[in-house]
KELUMVEX-546866 format. One line per field, with one value per residue (C-alpha): residue in three letters; x, y, z. Coordinates in Angstrom, 2 decimals. Layout:
BEGIN
res: ALA;...
x: X;...
y: Y;...
z: Z;...
//
This chain:
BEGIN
res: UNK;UNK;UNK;UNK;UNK;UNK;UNK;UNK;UNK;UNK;UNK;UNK;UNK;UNK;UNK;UNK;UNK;UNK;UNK;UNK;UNK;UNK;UNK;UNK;UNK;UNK;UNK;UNK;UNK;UNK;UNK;UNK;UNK;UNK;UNK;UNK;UNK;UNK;UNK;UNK;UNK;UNK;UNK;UNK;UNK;UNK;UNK;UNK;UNK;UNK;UNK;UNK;UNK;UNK;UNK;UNK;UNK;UNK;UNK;UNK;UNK;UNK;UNK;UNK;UNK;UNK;UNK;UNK;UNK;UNK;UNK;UNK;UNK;UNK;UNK;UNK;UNK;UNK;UNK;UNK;UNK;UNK;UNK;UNK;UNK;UNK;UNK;UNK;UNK;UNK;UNK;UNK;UNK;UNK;UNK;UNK;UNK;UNK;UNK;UNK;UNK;UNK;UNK;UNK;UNK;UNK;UNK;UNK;UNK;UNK;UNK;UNK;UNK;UNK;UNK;UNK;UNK;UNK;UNK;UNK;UNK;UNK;UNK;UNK;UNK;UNK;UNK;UNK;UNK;UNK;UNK;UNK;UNK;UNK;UNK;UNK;UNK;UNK;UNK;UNK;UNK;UNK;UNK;UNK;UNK;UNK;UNK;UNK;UNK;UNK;UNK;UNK;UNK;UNK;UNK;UNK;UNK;UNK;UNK;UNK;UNK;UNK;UNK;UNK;UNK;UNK;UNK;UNK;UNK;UNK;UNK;UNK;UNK;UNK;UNK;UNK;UNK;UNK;UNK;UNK;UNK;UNK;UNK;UNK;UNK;UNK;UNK;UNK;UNK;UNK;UNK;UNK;UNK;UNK;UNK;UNK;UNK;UNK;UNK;UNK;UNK;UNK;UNK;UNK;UNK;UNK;UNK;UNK;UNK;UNK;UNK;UNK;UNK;UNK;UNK;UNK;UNK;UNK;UNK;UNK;UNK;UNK;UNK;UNK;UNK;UNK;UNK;UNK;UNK;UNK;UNK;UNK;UNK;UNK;UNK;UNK;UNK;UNK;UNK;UNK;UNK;UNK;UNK;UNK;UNK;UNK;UNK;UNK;UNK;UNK;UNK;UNK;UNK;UNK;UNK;UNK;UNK;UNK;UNK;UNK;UNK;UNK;UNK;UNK;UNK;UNK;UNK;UNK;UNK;UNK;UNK;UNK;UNK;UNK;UNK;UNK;UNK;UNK;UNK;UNK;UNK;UNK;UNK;UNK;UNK;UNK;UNK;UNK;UNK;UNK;UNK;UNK;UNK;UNK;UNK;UNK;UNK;UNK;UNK;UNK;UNK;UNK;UNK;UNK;UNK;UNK;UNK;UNK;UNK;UNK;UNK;UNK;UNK;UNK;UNK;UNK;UNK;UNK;UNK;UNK;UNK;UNK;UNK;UNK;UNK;UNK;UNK;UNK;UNK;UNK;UNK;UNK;UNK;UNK;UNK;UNK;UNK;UNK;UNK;UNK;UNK;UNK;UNK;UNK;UNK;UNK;UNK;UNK;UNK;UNK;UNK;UNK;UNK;UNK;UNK;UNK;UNK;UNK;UNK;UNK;UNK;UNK;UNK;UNK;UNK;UNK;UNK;UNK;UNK;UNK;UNK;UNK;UNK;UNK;UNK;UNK;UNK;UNK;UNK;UNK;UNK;UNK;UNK;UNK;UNK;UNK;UNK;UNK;UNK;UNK;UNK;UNK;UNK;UNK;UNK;UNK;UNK;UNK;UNK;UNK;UNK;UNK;UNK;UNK;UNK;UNK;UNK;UNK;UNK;UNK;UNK;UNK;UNK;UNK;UNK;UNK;UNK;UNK;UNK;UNK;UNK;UNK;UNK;UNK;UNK;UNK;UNK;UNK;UNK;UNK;UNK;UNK;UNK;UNK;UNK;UNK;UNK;UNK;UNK;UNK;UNK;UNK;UNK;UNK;UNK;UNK;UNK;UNK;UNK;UNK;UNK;UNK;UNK;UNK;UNK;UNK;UNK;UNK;UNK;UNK;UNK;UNK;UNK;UNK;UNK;UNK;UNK;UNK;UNK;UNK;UNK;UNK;UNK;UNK;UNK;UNK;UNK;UNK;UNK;UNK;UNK;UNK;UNK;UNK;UNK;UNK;UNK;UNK;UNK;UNK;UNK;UNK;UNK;UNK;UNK;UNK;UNK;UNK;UNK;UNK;UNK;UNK;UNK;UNK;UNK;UNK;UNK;UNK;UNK;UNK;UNK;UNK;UNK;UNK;UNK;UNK;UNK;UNK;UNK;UNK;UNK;UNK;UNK;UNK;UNK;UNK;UNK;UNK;UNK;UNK;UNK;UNK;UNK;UNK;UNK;UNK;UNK;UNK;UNK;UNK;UNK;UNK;UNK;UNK;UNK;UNK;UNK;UNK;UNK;UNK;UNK;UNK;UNK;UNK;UNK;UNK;UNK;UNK;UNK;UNK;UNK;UNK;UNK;UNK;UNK;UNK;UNK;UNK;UNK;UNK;UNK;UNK;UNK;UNK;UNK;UNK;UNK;UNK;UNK;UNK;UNK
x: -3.66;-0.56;2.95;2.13;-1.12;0.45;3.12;0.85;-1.06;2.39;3.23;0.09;0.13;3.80;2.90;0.47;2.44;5.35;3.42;1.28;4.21;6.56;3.56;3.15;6.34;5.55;2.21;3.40;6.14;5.86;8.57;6.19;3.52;4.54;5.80;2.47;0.81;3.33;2.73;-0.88;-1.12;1.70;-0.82;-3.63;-1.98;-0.74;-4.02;-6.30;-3.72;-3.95;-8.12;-7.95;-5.26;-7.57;-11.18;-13.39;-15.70;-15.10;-17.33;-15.30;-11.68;-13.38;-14.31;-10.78;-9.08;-10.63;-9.54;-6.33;-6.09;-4.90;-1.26;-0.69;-0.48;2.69;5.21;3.86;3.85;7.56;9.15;7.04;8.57;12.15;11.33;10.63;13.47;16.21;14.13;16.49;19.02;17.16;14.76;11.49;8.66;9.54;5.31;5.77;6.82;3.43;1.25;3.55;3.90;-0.04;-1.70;-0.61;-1.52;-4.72;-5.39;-3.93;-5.94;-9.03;-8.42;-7.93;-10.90;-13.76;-12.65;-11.16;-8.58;-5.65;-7.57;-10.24;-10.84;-9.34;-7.44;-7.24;-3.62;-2.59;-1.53;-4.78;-6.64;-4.45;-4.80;-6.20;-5.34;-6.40;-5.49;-4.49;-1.31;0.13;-1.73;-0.33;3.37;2.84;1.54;5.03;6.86;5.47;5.40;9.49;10.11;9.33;11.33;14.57;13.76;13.69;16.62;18.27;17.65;18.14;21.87;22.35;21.48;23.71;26.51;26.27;25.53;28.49;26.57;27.57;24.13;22.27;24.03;23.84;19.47;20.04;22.20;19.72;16.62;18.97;19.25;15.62;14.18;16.61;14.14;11.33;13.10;15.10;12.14;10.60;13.43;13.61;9.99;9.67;12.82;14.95;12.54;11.52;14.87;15.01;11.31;9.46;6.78;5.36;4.15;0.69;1.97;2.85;0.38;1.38;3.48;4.46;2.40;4.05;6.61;7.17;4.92;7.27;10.39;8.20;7.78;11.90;11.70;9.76;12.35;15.23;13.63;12.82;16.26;17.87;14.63;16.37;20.28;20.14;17.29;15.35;12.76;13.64;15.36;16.24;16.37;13.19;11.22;11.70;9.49;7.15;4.70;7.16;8.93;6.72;5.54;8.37;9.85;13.40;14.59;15.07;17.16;17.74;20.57;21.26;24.91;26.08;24.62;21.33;18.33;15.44;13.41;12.57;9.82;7.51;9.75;12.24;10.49;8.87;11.90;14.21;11.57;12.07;9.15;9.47;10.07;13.12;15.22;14.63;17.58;19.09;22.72;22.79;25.17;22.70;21.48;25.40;25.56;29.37;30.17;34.11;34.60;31.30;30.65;31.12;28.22;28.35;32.14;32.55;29.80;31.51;34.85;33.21;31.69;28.40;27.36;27.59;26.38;25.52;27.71;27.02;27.33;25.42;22.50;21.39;17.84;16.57;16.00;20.07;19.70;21.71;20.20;22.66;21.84;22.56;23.47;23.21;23.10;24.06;24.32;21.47;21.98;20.19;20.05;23.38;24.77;25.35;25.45;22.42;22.64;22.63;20.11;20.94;18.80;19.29;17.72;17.09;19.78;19.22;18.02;20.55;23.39;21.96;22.05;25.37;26.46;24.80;26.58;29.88;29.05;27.95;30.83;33.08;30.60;31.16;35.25;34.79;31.77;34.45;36.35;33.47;32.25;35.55;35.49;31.75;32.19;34.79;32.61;30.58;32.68;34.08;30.56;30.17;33.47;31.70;28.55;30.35;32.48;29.17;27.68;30.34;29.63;25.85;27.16;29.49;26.71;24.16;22.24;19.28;19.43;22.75;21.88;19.27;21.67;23.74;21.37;20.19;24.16;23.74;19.95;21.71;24.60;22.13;20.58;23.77;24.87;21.56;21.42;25.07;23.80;21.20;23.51;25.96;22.81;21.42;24.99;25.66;22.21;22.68;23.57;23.09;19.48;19.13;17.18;14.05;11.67;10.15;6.92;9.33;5.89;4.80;8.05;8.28;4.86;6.09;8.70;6.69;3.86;7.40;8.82;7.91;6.82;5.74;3.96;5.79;3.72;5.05;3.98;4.67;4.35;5.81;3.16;3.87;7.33;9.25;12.29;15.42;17.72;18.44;15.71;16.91;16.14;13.36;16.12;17.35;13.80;13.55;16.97;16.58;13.52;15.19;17.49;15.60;13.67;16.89;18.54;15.93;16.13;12.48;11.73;11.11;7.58;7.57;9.24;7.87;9.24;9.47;10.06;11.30;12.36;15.05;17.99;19.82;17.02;14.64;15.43;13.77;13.89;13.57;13.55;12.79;12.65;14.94;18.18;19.79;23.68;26.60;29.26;31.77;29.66;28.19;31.97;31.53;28.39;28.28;31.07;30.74;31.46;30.79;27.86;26.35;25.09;26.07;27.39;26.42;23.03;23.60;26.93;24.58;22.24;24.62;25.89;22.51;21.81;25.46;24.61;22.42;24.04;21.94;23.52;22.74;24.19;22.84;22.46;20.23;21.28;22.67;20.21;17.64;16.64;18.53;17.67;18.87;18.71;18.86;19.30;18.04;19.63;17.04;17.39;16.68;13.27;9.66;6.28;4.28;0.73;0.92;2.08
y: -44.64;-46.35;-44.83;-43.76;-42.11;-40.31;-39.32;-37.82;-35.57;-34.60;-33.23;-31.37;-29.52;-28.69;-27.88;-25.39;-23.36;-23.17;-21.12;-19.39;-18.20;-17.51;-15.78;-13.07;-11.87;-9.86;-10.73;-8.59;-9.99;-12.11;-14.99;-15.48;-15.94;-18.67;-20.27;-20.12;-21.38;-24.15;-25.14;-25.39;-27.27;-30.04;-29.81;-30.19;-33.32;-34.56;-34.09;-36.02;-38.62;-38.96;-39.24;-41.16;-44.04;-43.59;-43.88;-46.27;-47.28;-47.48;-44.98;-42.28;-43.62;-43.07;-39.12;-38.72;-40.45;-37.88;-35.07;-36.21;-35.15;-31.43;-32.75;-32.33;-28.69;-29.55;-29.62;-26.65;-24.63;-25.93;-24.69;-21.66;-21.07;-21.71;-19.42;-16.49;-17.08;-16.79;-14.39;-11.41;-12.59;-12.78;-10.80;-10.81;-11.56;-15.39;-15.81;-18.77;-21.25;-20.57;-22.79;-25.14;-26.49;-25.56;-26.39;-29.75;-29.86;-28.91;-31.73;-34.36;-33.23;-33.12;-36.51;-37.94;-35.64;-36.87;-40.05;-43.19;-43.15;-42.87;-44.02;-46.37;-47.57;-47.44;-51.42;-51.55;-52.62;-53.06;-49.28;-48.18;-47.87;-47.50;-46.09;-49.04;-48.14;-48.52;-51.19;-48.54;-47.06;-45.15;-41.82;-42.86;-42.89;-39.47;-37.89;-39.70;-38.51;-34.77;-34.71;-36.17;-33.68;-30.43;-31.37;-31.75;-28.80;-27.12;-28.72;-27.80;-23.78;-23.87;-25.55;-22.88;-20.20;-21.34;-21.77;-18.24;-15.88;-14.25;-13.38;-15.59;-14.83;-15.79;-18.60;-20.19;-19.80;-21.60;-24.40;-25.39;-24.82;-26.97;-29.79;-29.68;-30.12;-33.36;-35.24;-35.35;-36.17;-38.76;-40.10;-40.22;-42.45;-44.65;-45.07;-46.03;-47.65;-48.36;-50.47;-52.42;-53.94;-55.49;-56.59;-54.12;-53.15;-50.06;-49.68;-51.50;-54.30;-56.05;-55.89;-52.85;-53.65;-50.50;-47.03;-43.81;-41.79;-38.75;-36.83;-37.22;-35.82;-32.40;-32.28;-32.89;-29.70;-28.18;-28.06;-27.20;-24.13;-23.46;-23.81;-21.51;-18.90;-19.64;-19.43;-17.47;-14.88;-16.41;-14.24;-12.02;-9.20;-8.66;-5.55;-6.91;-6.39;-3.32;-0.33;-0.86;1.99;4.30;4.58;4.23;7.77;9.20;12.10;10.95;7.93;4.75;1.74;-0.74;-3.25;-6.83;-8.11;-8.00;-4.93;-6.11;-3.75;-5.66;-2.63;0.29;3.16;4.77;7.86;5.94;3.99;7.61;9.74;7.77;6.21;2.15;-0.15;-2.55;-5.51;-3.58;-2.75;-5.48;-8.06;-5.89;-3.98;-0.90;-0.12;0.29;3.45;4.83;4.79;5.23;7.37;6.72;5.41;3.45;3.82;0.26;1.15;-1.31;-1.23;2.60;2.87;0.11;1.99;5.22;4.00;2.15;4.96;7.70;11.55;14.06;12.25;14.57;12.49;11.82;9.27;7.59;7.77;4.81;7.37;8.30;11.50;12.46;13.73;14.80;13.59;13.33;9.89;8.76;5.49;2.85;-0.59;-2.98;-5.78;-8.95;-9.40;-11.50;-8.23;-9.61;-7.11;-8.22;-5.19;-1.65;0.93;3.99;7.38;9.53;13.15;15.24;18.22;19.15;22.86;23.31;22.26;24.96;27.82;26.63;27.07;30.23;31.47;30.70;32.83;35.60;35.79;35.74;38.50;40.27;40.18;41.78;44.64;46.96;46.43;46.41;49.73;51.09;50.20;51.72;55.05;55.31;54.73;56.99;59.55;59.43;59.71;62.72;64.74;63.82;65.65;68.90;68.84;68.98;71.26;73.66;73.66;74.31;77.60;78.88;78.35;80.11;78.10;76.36;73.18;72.28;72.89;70.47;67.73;68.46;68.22;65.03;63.70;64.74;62.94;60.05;59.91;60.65;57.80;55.29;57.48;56.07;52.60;52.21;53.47;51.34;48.21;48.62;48.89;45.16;43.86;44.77;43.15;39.79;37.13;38.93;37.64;33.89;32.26;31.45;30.05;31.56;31.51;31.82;33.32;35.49;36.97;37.56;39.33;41.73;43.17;42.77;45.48;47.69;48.58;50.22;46.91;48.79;46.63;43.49;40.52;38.29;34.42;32.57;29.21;27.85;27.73;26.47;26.11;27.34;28.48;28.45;31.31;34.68;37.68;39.26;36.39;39.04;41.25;38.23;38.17;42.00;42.38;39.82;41.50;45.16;44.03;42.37;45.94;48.26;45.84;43.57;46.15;46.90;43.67;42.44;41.48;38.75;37.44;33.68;31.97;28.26;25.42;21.65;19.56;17.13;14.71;17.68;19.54;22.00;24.72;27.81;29.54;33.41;33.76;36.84;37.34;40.44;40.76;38.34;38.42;37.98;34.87;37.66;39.44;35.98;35.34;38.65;38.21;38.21;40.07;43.12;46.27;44.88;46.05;49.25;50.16;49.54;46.68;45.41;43.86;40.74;40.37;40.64;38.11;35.49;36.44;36.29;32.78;31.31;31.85;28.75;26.69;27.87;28.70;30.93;31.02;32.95;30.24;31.81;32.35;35.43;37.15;35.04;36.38;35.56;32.86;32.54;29.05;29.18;25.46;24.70;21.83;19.19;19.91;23.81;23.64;22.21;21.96;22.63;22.71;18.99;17.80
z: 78.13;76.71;76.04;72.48;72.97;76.35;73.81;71.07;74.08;75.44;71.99;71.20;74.22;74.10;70.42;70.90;74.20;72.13;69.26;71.63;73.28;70.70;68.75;71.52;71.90;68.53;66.68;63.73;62.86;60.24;61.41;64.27;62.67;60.50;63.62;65.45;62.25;61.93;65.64;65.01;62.54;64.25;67.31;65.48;63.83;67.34;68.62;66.24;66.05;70.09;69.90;66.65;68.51;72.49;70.46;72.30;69.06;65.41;64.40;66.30;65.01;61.36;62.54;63.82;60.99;58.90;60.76;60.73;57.16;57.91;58.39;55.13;56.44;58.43;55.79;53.84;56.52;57.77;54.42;54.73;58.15;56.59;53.93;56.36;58.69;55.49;54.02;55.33;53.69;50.36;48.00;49.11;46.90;45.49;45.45;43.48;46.50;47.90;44.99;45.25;48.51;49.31;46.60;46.81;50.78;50.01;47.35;49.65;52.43;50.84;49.41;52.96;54.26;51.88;49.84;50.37;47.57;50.67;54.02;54.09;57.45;60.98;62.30;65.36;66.61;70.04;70.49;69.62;65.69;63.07;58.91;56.65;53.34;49.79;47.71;45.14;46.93;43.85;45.40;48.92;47.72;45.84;49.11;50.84;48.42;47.97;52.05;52.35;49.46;50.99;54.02;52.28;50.43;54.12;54.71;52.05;52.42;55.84;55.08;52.61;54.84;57.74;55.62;53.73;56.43;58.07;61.23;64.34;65.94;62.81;61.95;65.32;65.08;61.90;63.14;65.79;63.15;60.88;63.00;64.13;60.79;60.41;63.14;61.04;58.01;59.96;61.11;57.77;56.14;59.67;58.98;55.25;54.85;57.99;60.33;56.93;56.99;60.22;59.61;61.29;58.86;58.23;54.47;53.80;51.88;55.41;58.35;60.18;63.08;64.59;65.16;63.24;64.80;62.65;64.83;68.02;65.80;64.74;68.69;69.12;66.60;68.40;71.53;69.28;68.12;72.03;72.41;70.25;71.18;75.46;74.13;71.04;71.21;68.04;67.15;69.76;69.21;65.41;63.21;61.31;64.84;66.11;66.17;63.29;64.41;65.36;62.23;59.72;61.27;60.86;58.04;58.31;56.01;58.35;57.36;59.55;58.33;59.62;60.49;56.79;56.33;54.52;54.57;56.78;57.70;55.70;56.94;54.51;54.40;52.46;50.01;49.02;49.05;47.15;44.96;45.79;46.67;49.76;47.48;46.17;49.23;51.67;51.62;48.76;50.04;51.64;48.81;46.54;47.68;47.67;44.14;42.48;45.32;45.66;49.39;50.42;53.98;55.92;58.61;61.15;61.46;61.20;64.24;66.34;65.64;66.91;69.84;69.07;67.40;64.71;64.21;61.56;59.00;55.72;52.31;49.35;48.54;45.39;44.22;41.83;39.00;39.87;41.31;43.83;46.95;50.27;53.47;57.30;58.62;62.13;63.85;66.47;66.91;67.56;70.27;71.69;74.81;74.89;74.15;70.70;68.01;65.50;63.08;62.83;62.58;60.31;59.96;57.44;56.72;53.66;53.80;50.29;51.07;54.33;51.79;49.04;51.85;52.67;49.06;48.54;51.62;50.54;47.66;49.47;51.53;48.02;47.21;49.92;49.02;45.54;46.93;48.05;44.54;42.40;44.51;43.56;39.98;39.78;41.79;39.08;35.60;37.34;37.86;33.98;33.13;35.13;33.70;30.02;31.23;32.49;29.26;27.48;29.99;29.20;25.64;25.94;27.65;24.40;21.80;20.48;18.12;19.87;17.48;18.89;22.29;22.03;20.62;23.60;26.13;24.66;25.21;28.98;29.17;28.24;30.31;32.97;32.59;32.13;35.83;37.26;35.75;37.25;40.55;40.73;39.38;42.38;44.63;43.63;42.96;47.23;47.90;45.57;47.61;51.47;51.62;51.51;48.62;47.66;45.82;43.04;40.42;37.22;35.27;38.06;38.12;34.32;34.12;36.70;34.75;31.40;33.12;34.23;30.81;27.61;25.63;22.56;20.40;21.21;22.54;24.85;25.05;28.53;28.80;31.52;34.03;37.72;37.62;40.78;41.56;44.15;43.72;45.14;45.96;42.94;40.58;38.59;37.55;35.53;33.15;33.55;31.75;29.11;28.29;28.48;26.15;23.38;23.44;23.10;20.67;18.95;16.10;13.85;13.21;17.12;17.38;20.10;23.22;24.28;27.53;27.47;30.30;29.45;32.01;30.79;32.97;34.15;35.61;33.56;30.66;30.72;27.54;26.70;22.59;20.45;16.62;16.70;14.86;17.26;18.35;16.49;16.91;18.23;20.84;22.19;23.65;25.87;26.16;29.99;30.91;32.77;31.15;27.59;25.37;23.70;27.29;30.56;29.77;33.44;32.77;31.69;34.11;36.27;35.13;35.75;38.93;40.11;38.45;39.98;43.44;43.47;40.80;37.48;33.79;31.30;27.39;24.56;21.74;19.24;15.25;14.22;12.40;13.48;17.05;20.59;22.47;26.14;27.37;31.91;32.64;36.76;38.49;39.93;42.82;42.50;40.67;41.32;40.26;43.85;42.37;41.32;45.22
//
């Protein structure tokens, strides 16, 4: 066995216990994958190269020469590898590099592997057999140049790479990567051009003097990339690695962020929630998902300035449609074992219903400040009402006509009923807000209170099926007295009552429209003040108290004359449609 051939076996096998080892650390992740594939194929070109230059007979230099043809692999699957490594500090899914630097490999190697348009025949030299090549070289220089192409193309993104990323860890990886990839492509240009010059000839148009090299640099490679895996935790421990099976279980979002606060790692939770595919997030900002909001969190430098860590930090997170949704962050610091931070894993959870009981709570307890007022203010009307009824009593007891009597006792049935209606308003007003909310089937509710009044001969049309809901216990009064008062004040000509549902960019609209006598421009200002009306006067106040405790608004915006039309408009976040989940 002479030096080169001991060289060639020395590479293989380094070769191949590099990838293998590199590879097991974490089979899933993707970086190590390309690395084992790039080690095999350098092997397997190391390898046939060592039996094709120790073959005893002819015959057995031509197998080997042939099977030499899968180096075409090598470069392909170098710039692949590059492509990976930067890749988290890009957008994912540039496809197109992957016809173009295989397709090619695959032509060239099946050229080599089946015709003689490259390689013809082994010459023996005395290192061992060499290539004989065609007479037609044009195809030869192609490969060359295809071959020398993609390695200054992996050159030339690794440069870029080292030289944009901010993260010391990161960019020392690169460096070493950077520097490794320079052997073979040093060893390319000492091969085709250097040694030609002092007259040591390697190109077929002078007897070949000297065996190729370029195998040996992929091996020096080879070490540099064991290097920076010894000094600098390559494929080690990164963001990208961590945890796949853990957190693609899990309900909470998780984003994990590299040293310029890049999204590497999303979990299934988030690409659901917030409506992004995995294409769309990874290497993009974590900005992105802050939307406008007016002081954008700097993660990894508010967690190192709290300790390595961060808890329970409320604020609010954009969806891709734009919608806001408030959230829980947490998160801490990533390190290498060097004790390097690498990047920072963040956690965020879905608070959207714990921040609409907080709300509502605030309310009640402003609720709870006016009940002793508003008791006051009632226990009053009431008692008003009550002197009216004894004046009138007291009549009924001086007369002596029975037709008059009658008209006075149907006074006090009246004001007997306005007494109860205010009772029973100063009842639900205490309870609004006490109870926390929930969610409700809108049509459910309104057929309820159509089957508890006197409807006449008024139809009703609903159509607003499956639509739910958030608001207070009491959200059936709100359809009840809409529908009570398009029956007391709809006039003769009320013959229907429809309920509609639209969803639009605010939320959705729910609709309740007669074709009464409507409301005039002067009452609508009043509308929903408490004390004005023919009646009460408290029904419709208390419509939209009930509505405000959860953030939904009500206005009257039919035509006078023409029927009222109350338009209730739900935020997004306080509706849904559970039959189509």
């Amino acid at each position: 066995m002479n030096f080169f051939e001991f060289l060639f076996i020395t590479s293989s096998l380094l070769l191949i216990l590099l990838g293998i080892f590199v590879f097991t650390r974490d089979p899933k992740s993707p970086l190590h994958q390309a690395f084992l594939l790039l080690t095999l194929g350098a092997f397997w070109w190391a390898f046939s190269l060592f039996m094709f230059r120790y073959s005893s007979t002819y015959s057995e230099a031509y197998f080997w020469m042939r099977m030499s043809a899968f180096w075409t692999f090598v470069p392909a699957l170098s710039l692949n590898f590059i492509w990976i490594f930067r890749r988290s500090a890009a957008q994912r899914g540039s496809i197109w590099i992957y016809p173009f630097i295989y397709i090619p490999a695959i032509i060239f190697c099946i050229l080599e592997l089946v015709t003689d348009v490259i390689n013809v025949r082994p010459v023996s030299e005395y290192w061992g057999y060499s290539f004989g090549l065609s007479e037609n070289l044009w195809i030869y220089y192609i490969e060359l140049a295809w071959a020398f192409s993609l390695i200054i193309i992996s050159l030339l993104v690794c440069l870029h790479y080292y030289l944009s990323t901010r993260d010391i860890r990161k960019k020392k990886q690169s460096q070493f990567i950077l520097i490794g990839f320079a052997c073979p492509a040093i060893a390319v240009f000492m091969y085709l051009i250097i040694l030609p010059v002092f007259g040591i000839a390697v190109l077929p148009v002078i007897s070949i003097a000297f065996p190729e090299i370029v195998i040996i640099f992929v091996l020096i490679f080879s070490i540099f990339v064991g290097y920076a895996i010894w000094k600098y935790d390559l494929f080690v421990l990164t963001p990208a690695t961590a945890a796949d099976t853990i957190i693609s279980t899990m309900t909470d979002l998780l984003i994990m962020l590299d040293g310029e606060e890049n999204i590497v790692v999303v979990n299934r939770a988030t690409r659901e929630m917030l409506g992004y595919t995995e294409d769309e997030l990874i290497g993009s900002p974590v900005s992105i998902l802050i939307g406008d909001h007016p002081e954008k969190p700097d993660f990894l430098a508010d967690i190192i300035n709290n300790g390595g860590s961060l808890s329970d930090i409320e604020m609010v997170c954009r969806k891709k449609d734009g919608t806001a949704m408030p959230v829980s962050v947490s998160g801490s610091v990533i390190s290498d074992n060097a004790r390097s931070i690498s990047g920072v894993v963040i956690v965020l959870r879905d608070i959207t219903e714990r921040k609409q009981a907080e709300n509502a709570l605030i309310l009640v307890l402003e609720k709870l400040k006016k009940i002793n007022l508003l008791s006051s203010i009632t226990r009053h009307d009431i008692l008003n009402q009550l002197t009216v009824l004894k004046g009138y009593l007291e009549l009924a007891e001086t007369l002596e006509h029975d037709q008059d009597i009658v008209m006075y006792l149907k006074e006090m049935q009246e004001i007997t009923d306005v007494i109860d209606e205010q009772i029973s308003f100063m009842k639900d007003y205490e309870e609004m807000g006490v109870r926390e909310p929930v969610w409700h089937d809108v049509a459910a509710g309104i057929r309820r209170s159509i089957a508890s009044l006197p409807m006449r001969n008024v139809r009703t049309v609903i159509d607003m099926h499956g639509v739910e809901v958030f608001a207070d216990p009491l959200f059936e009064k709100v359809f009840y007295n809409l529908i009570d008062n398009a029956l007391r004040y709809g006039g003769e000509n009320l013959t229907i009552i429809r309920f509609m549902a639209t969803e639009s960019g605010a939320g959705i609209l729910l609709v309740c429209e007669d074709d009464g006598s409507g409301i005039s421009p002067d009452d609508k200002k009043n509308l929903f003040m408490k004390g004005f009306g023919k009646h009460t006067g408290l029904g419709l106040f208390l419509v939209r108290e009930i509505l405000s405790i959860t953030g939904i608004t009500i206005t009257e915006n039919g035509g006078s004359g023409q029927g009222a039309r109350f338009e209730i408009i739900v935020p997004q976040e306080a509706y849904r449609f559970p039959d189509m989940h």
